[in-house]
C-alpha positions in Angstrom: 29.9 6.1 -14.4 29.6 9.0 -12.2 27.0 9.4 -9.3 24.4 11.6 -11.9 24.9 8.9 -14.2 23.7 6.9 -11.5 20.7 9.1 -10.5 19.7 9.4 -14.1 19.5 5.7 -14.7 18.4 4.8 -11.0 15.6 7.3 -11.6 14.1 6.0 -14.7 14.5 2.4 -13.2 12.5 3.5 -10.4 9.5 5.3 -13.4 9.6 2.2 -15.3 8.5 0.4 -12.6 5.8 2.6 -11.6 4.6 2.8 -15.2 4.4 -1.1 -15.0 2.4 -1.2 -11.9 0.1 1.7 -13.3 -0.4 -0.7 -16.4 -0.7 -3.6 -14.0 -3.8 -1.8 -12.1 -5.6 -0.4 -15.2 -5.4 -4.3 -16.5 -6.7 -5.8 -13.1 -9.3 -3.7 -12.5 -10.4 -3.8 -16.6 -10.6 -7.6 -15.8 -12.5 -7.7 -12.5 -14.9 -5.2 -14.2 -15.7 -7.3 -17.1 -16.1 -10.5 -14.9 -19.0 -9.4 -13.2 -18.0 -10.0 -9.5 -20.3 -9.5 -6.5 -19.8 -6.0 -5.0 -17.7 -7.1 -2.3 -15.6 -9.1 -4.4 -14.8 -6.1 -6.5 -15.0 -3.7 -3.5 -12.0 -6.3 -1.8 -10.2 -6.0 -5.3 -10.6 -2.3 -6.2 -9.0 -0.9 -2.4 -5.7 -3.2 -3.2 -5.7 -2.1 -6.6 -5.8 2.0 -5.5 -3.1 1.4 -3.2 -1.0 -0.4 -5.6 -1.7 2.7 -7.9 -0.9 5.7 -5.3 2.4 3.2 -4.5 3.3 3.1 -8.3 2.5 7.1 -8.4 4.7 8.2 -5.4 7.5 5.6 -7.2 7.0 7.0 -10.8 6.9 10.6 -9.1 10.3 10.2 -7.3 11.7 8.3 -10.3 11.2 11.5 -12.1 12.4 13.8 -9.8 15.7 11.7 -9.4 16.3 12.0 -13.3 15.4 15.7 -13.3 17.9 16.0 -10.3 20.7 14.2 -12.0 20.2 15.8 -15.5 20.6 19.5 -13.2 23.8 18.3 -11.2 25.8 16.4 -14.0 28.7 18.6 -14.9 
């Protein structure tokens, strides 16, 4: 296993995880949504869940870029 090997598969590691948080957000907020909570409530839930998201966006991003970066290097 050479070092691109290792970018390719560290990068799409690193995607799969944001992909999962991404999923993770679209299913929390679904839920709070549907529950009917008091606007605070869902205020309090809906600002963790957008960080969460721009978190799982920067990690998907750079995920991405590592794979694109090791596909371009590997020999």
């Amino acid at each position: 296993m050479t070092i691109y090997d290792g970018l390719i598969w560290g990068g799409a590691v690193l995607t799969l995880i944001g992909l999962g948080a991404l999923i993770w957000c679209i299913f929390t907020v679904s839920r709070a949504r549907s529950k009917g909570l008091e606007d605070a409530q869902l205020r309090a839930l809906m600002q963790r869940a957008v960080a969460v998201n721009m978190a799982a966006l920067a990690a998907s991003t750079i995920g991405l870029m590592l794979v694109v970066v090791g596909i371009f290097l590997a020999p």
